[in-house]
PyMOL Python script that loads the backbone (N, CA, C, O; Angstrom):
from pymol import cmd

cmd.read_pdbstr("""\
ATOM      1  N   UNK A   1       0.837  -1.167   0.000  1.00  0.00           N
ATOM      2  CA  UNK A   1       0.000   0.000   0.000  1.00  0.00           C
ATOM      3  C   UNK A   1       0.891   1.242   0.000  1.00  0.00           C
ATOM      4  O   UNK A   1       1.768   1.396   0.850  1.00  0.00           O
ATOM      5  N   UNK A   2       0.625   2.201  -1.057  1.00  0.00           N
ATOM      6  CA  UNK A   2       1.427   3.290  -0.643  1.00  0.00           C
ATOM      7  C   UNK A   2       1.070   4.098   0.032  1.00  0.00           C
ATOM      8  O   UNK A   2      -0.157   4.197   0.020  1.00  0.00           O
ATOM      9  N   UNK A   3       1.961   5.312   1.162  1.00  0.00           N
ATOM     10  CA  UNK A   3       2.037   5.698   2.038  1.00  0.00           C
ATOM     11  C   UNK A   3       1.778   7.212   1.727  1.00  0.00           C
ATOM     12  O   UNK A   3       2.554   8.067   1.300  1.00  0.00           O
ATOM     13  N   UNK A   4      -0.220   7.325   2.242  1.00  0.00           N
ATOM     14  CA  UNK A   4      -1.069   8.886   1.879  1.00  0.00           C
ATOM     15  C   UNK A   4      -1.500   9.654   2.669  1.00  0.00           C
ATOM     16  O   UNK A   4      -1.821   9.076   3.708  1.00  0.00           O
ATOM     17  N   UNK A   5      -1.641  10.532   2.681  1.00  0.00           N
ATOM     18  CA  UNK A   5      -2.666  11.170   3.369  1.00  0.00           C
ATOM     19  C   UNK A   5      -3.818  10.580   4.194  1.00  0.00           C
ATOM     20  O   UNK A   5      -4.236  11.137   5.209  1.00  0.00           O
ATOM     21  N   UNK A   6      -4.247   9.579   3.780  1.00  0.00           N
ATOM     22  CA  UNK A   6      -5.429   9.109   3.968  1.00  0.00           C
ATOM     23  C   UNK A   6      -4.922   8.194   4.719  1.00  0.00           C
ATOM     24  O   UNK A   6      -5.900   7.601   5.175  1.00  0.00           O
ATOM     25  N   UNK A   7      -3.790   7.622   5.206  1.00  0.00           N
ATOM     26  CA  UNK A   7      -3.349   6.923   6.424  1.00  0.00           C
ATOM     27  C   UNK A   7      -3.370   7.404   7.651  1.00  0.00           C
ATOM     28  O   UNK A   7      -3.597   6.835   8.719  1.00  0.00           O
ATOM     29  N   UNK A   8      -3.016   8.920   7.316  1.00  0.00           N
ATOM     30  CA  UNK A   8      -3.093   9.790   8.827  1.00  0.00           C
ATOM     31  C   UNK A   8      -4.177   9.601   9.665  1.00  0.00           C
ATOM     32  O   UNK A   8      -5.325   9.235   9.411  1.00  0.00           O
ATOM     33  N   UNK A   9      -3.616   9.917  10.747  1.00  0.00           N
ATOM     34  CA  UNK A   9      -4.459  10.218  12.002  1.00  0.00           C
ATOM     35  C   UNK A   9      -4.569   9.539  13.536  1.00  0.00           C
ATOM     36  O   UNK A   9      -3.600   9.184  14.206  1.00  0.00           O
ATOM     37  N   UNK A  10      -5.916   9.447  13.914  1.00  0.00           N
ATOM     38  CA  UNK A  10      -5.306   8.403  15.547  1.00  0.00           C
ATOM     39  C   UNK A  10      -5.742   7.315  15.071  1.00  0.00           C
ATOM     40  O   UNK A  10      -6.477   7.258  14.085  1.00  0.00           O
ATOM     41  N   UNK A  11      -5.406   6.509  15.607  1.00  0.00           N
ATOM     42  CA  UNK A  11      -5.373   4.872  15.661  1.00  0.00           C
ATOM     43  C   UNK A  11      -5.292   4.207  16.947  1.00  0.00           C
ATOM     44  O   UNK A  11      -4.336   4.559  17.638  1.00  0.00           O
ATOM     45  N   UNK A  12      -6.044   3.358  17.417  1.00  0.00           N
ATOM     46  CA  UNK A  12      -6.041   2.657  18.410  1.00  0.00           C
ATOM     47  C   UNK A  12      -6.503   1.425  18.337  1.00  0.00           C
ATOM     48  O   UNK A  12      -6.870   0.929  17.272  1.00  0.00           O
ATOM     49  N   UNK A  13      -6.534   0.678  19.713  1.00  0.00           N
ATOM     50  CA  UNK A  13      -6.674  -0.833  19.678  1.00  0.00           C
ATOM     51  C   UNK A  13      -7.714  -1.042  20.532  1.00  0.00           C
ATOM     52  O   UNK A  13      -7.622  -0.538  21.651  1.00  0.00           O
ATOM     53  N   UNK A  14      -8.838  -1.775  20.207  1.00  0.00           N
ATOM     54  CA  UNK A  14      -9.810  -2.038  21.127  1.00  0.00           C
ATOM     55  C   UNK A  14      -9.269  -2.979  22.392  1.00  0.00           C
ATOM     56  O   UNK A  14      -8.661  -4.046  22.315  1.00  0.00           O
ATOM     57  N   UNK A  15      -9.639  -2.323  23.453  1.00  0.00           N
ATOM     58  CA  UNK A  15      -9.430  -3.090  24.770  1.00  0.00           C
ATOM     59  C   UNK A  15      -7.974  -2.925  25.002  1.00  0.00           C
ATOM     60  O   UNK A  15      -7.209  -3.829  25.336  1.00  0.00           O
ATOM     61  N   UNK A  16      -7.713  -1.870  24.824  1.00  0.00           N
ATOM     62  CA  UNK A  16      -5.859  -1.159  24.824  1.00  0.00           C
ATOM     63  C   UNK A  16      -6.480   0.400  25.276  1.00  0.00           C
ATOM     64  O   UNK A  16      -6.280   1.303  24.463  1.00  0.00           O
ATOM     65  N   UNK A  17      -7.271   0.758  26.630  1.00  0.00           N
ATOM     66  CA  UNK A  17      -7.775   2.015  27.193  1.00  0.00           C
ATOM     67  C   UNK A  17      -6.261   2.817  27.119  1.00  0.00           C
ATOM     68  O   UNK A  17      -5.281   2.223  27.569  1.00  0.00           O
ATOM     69  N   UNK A  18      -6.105   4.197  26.532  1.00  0.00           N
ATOM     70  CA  UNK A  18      -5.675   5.613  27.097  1.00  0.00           C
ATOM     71  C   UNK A  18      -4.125   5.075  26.002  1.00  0.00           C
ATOM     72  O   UNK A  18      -3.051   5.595  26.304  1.00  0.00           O
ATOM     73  N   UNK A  19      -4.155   4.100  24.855  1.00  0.00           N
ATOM     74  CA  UNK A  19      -2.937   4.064  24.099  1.00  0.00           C
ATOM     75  C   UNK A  19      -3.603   4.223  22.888  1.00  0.00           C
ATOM     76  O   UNK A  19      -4.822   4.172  22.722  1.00  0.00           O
ATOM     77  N   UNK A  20      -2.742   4.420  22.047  1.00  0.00           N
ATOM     78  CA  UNK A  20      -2.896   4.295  20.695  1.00  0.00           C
ATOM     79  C   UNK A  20      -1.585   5.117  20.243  1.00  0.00           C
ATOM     80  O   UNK A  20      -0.706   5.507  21.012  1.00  0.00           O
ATOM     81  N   UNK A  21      -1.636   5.356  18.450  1.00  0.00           N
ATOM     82  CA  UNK A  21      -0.836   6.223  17.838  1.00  0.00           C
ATOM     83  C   UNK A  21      -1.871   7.260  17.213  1.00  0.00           C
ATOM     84  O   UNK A  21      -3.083   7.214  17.001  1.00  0.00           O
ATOM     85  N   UNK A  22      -0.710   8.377  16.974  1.00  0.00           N
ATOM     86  CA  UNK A  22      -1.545   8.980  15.830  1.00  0.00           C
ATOM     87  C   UNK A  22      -0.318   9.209  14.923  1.00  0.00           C
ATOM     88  O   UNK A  22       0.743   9.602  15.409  1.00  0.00           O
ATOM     89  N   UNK A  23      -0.441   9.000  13.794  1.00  0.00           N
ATOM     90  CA  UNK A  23       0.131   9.271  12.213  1.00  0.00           C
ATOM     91  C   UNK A  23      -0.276  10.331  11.015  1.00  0.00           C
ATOM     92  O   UNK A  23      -1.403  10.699  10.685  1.00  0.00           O
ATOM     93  N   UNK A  24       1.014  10.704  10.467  1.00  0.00           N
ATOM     94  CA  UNK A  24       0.967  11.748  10.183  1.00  0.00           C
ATOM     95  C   UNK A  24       1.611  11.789   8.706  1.00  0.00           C
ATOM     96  O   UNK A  24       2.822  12.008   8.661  1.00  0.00           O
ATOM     97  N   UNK A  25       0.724  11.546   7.152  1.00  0.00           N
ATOM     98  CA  UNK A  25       2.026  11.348   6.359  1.00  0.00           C
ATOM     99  C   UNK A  25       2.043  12.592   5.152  1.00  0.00           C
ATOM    100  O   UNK A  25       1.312  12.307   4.204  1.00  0.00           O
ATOM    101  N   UNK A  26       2.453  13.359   5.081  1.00  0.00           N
ATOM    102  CA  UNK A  26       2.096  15.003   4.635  1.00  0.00           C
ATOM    103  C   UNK A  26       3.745  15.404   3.343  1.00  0.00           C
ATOM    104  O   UNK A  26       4.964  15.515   3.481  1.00  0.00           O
ATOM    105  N   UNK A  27       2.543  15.506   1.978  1.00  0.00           N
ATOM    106  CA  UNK A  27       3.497  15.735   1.175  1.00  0.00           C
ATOM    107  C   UNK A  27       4.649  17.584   1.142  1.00  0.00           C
ATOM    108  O   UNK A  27       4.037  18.594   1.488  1.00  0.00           O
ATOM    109  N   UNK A  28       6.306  17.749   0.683  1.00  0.00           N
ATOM    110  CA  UNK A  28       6.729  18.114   1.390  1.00  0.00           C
ATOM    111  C   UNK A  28       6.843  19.482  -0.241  1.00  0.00           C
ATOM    112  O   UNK A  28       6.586  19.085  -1.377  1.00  0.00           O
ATOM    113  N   UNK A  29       7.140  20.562  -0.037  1.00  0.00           N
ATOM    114  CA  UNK A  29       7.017  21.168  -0.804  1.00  0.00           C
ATOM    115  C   UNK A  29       7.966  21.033  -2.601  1.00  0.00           C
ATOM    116  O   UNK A  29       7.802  21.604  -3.679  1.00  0.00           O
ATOM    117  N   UNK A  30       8.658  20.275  -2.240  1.00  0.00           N
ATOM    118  CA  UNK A  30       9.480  19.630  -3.897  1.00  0.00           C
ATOM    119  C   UNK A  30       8.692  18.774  -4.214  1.00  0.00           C
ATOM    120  O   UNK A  30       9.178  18.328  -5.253  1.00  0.00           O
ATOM    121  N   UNK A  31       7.300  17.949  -3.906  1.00  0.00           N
ATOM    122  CA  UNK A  31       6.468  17.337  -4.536  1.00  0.00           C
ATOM    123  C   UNK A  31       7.320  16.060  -4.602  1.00  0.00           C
ATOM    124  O   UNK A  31       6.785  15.102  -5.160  1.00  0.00           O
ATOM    125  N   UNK A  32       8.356  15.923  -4.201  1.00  0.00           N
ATOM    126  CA  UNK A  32       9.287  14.666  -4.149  1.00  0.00           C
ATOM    127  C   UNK A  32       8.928  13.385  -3.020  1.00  0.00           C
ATOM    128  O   UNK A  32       8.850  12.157  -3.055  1.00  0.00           O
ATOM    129  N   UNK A  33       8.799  14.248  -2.231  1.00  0.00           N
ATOM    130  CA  UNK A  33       9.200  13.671  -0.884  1.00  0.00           C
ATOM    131  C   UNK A  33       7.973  14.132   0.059  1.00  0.00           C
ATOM    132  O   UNK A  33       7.363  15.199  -0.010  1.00  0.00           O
ATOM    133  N   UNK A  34       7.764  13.071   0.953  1.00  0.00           N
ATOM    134  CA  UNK A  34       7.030  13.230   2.195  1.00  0.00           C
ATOM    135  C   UNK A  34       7.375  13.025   3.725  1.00  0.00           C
ATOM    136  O   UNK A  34       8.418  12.647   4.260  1.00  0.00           O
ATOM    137  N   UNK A  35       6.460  13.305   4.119  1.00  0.00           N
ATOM    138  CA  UNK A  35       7.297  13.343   5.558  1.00  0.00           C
ATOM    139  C   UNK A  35       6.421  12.915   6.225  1.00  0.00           C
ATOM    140  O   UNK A  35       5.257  13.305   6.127  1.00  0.00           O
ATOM    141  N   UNK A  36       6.891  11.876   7.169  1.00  0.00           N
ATOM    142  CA  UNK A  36       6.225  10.633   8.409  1.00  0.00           C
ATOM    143  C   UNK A  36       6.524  11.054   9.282  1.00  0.00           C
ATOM    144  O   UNK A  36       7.745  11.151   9.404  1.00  0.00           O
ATOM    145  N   UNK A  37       5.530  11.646  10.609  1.00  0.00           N
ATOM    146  CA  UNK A  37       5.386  11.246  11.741  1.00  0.00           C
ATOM    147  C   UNK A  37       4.514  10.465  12.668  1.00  0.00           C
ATOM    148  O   UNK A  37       3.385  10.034  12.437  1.00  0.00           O
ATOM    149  N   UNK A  38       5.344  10.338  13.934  1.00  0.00           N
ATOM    150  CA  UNK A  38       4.457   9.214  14.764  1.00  0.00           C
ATOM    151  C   UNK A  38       4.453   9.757  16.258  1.00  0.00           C
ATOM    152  O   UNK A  38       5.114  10.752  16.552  1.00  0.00           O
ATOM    153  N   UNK A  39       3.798   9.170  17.056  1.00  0.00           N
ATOM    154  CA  UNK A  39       3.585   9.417  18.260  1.00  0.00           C
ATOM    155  C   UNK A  39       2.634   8.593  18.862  1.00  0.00           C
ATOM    156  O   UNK A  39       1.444   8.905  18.821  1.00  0.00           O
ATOM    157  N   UNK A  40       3.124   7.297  19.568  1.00  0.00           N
ATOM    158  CA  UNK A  40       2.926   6.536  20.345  1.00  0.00           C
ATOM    159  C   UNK A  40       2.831   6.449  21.280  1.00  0.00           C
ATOM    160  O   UNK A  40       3.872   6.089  21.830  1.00  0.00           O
ATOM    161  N   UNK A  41       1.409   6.715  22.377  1.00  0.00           N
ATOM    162  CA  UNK A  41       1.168   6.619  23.447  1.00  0.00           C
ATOM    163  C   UNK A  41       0.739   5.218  24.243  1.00  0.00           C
ATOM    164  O   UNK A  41      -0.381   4.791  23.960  1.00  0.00           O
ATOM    165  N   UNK A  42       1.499   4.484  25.183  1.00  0.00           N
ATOM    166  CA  UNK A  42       1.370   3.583  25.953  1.00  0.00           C
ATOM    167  C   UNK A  42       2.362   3.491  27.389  1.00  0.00           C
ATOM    168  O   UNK A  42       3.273   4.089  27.963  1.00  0.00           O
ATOM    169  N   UNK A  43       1.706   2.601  27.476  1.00  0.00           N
ATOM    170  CA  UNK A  43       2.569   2.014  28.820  1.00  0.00           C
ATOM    171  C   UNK A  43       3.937   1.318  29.018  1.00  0.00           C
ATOM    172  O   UNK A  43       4.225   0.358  28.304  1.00  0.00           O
ATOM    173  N   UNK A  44       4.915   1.842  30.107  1.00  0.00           N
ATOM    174  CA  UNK A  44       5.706   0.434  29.899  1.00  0.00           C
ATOM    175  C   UNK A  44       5.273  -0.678  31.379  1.00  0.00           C
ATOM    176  O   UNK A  44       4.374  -0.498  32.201  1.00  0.00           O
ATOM    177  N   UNK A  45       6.068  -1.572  31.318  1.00  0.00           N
ATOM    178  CA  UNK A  45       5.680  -2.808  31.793  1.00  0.00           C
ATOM    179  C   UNK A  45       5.304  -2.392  33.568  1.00  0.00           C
ATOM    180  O   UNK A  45       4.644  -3.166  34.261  1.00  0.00           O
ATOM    181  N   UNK A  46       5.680  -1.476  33.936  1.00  0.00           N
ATOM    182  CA  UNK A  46       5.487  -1.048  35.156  1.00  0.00           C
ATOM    183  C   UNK A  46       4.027  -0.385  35.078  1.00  0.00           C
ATOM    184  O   UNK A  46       3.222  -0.657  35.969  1.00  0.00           O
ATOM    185  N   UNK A  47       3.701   0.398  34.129  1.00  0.00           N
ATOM    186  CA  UNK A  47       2.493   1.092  34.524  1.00  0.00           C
ATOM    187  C   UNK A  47       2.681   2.121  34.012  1.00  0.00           C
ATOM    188  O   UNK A  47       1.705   2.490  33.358  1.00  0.00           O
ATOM    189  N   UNK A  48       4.009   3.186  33.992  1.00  0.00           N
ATOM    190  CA  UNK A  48       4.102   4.462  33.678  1.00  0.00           C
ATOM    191  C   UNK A  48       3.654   4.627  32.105  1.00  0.00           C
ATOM    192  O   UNK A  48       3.372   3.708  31.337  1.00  0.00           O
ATOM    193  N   UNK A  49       3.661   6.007  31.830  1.00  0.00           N
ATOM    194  CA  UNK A  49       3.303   6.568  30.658  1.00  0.00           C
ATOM    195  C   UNK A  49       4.523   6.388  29.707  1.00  0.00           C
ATOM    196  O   UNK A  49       5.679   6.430  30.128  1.00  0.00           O
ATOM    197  N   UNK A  50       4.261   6.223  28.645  1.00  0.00           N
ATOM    198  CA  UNK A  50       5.111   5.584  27.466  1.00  0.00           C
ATOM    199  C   UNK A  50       4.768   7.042  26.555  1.00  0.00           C
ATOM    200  O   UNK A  50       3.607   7.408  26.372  1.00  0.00           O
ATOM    201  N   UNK A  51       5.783   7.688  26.104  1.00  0.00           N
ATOM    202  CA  UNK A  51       5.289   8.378  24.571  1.00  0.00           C
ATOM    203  C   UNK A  51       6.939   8.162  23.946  1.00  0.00           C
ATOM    204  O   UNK A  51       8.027   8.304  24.502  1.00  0.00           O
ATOM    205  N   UNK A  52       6.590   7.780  22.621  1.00  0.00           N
ATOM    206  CA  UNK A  52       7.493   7.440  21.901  1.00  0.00           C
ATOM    207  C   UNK A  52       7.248   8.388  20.137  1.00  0.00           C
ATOM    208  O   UNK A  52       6.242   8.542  19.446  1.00  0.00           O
ATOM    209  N   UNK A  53       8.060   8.640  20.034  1.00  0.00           N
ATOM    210  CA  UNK A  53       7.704   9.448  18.607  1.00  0.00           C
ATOM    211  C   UNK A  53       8.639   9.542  17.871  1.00  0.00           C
ATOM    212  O   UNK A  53       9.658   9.584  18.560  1.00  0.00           O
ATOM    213  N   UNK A  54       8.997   9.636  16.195  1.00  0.00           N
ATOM    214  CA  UNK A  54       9.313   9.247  15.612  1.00  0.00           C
ATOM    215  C   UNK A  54       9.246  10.327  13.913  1.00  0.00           C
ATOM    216  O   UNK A  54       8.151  10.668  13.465  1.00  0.00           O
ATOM    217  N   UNK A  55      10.207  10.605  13.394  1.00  0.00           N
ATOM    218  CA  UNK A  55       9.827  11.345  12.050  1.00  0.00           C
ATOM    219  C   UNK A  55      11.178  11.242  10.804  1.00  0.00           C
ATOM    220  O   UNK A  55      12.348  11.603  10.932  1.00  0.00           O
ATOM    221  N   UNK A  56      10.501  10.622   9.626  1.00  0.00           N
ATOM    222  CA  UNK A  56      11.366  11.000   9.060  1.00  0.00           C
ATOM    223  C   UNK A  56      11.183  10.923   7.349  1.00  0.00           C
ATOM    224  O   UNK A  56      10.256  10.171   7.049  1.00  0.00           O
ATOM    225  N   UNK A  57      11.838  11.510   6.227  1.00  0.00           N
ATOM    226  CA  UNK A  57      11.187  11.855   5.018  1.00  0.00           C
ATOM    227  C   UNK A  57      11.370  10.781   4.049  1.00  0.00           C
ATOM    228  O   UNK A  57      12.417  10.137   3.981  1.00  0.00           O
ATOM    229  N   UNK A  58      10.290  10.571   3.249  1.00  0.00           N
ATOM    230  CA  UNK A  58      10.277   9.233   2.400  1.00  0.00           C
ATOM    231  C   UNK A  58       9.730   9.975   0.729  1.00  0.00           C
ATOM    232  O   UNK A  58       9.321  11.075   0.357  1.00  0.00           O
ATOM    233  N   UNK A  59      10.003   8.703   0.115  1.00  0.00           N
ATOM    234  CA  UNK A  59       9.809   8.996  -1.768  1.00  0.00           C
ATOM    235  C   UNK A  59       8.503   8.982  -1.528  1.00  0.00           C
ATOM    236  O   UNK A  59       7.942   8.182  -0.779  1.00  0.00           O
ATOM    237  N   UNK A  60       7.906   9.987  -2.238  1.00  0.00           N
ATOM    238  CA  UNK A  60       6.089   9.578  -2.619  1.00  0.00           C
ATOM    239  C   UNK A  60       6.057   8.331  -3.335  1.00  0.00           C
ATOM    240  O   UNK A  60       7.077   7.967  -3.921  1.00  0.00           O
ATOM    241  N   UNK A  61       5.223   7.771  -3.355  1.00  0.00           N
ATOM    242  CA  UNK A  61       4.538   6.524  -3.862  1.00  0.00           C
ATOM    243  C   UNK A  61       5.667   5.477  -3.763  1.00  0.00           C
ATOM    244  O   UNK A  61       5.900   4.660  -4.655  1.00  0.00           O
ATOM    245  N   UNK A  62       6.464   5.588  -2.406  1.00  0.00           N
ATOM    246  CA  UNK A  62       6.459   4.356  -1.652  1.00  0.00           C
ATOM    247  C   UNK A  62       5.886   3.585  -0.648  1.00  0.00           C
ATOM    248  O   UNK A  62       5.490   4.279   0.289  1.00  0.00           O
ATOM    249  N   UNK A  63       5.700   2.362  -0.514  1.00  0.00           N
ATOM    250  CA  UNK A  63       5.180   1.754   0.877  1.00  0.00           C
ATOM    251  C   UNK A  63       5.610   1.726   1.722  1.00  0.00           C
ATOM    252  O   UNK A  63       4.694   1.431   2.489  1.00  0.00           O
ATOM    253  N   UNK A  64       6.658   1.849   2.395  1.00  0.00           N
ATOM    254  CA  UNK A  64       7.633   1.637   3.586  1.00  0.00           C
ATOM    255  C   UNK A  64       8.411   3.228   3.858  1.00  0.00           C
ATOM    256  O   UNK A  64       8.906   3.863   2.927  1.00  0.00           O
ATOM    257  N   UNK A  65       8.409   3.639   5.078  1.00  0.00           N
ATOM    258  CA  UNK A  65       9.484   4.015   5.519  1.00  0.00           C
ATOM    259  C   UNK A  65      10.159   4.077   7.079  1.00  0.00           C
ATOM    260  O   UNK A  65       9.611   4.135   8.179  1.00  0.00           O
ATOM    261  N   UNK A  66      11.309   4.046   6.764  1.00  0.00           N
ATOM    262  CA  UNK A  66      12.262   3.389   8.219  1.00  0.00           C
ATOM    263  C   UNK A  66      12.289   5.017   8.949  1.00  0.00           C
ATOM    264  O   UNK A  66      12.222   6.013   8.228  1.00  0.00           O
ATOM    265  N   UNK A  67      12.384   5.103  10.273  1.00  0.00           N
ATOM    266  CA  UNK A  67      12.215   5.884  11.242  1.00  0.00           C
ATOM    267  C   UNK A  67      13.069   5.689  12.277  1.00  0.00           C
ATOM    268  O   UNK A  67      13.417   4.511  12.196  1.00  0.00           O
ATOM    269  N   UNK A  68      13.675   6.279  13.343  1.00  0.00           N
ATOM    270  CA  UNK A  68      14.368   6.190  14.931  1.00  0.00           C
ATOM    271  C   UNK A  68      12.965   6.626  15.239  1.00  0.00           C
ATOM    272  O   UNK A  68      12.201   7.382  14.637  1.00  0.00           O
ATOM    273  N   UNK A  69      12.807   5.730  16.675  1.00  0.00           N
ATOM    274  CA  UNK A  69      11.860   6.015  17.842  1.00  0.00           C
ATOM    275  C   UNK A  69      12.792   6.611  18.516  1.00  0.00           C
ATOM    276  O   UNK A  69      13.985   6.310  18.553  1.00  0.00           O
ATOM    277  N   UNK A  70      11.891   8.032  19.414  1.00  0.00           N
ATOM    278  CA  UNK A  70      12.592   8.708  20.790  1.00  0.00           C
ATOM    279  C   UNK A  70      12.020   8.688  21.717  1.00  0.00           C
ATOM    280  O   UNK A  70      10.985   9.341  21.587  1.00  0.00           O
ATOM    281  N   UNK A  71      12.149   8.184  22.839  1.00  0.00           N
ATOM    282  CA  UNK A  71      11.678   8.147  24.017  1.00  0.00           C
ATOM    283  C   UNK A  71      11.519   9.654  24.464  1.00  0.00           C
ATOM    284  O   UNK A  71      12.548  10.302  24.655  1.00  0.00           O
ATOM    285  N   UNK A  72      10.231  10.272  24.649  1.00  0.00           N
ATOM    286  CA  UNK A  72      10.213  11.371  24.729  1.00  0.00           C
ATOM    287  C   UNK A  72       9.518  11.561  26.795  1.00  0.00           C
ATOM    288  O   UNK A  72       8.477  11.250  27.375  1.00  0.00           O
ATOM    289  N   UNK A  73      11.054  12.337  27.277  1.00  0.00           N
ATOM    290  CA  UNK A  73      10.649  12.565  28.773  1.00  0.00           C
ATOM    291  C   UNK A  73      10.565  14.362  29.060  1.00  0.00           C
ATOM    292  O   UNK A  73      11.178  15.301  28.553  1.00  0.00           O
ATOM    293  N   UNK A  74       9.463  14.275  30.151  1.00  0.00           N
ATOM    294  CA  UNK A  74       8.879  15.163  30.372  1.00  0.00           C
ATOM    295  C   UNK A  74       8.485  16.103  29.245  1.00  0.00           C
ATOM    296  O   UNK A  74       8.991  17.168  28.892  1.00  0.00           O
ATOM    297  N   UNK A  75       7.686  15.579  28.885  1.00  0.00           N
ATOM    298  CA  UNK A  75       6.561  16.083  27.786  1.00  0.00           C
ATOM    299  C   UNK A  75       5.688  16.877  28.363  1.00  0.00           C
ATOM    300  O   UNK A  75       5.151  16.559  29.424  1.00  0.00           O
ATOM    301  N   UNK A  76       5.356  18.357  27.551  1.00  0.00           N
ATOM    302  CA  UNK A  76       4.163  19.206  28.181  1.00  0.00           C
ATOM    303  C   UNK A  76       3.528  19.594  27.366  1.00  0.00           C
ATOM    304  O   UNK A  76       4.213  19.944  26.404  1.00  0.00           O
ATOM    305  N   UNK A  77       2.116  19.773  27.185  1.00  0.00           N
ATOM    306  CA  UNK A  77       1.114  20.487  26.711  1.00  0.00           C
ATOM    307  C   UNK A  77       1.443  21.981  26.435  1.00  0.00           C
ATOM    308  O   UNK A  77       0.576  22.733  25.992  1.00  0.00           O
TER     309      UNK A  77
END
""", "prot")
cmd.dss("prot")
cmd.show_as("cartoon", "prot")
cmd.util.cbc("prot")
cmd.orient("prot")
C-alpha cells in the first residue's frame, strides 16, 4: 500500500484504554518527498506513561518508511 494522506491520524486498539498512535504522512514542498510522523502513546511494563515518537522523510509513492523512535521525557502540553 502506498504511504497517503489518507493513512493519517489516531489509531487505536480495542481493549488497549488511554494508548494508541496517531500518524501523520504530509506531502513536502518539492512534490518529491514526504514526511512521516508518529507518536505513540502507551505504557511500559510497570504502569508508567510511554510516549514514543518518531519522524522521518520518504519517496512519494512508496510503501515503507524506516524511522528512529525517541523516548520522549517530560513532555508538556
Amino acid at each position: 500500500m502506498t504511504l497517503t494522506g489518507r493513512l493519517s491520524g489516531n489509531w487505536v486498539t480495542p481493549g488497549a484504554p488511554d494508548q494508541g498512535f496517531v500518524l501523520a504522512f504530509e506531502e513536502l514542498a518539492d512534490e518529491s518527498k514526504g514526511l512521516f510522523f508518529l507518536s505513540w502513546y502507551t505504557y511500559d511494563s510497570g504502569g508508567k506513561l510511554l510516549w514514543l515518537t518518531g519522524s522521518s522523510t520518504y519517496d512519494l509513492q512508496a510503501a515503507e518508511v524506516d524511522f528512529d523512535i525517541v523516548l520522549v521525557t517530560n513532555g508538556q502540553f
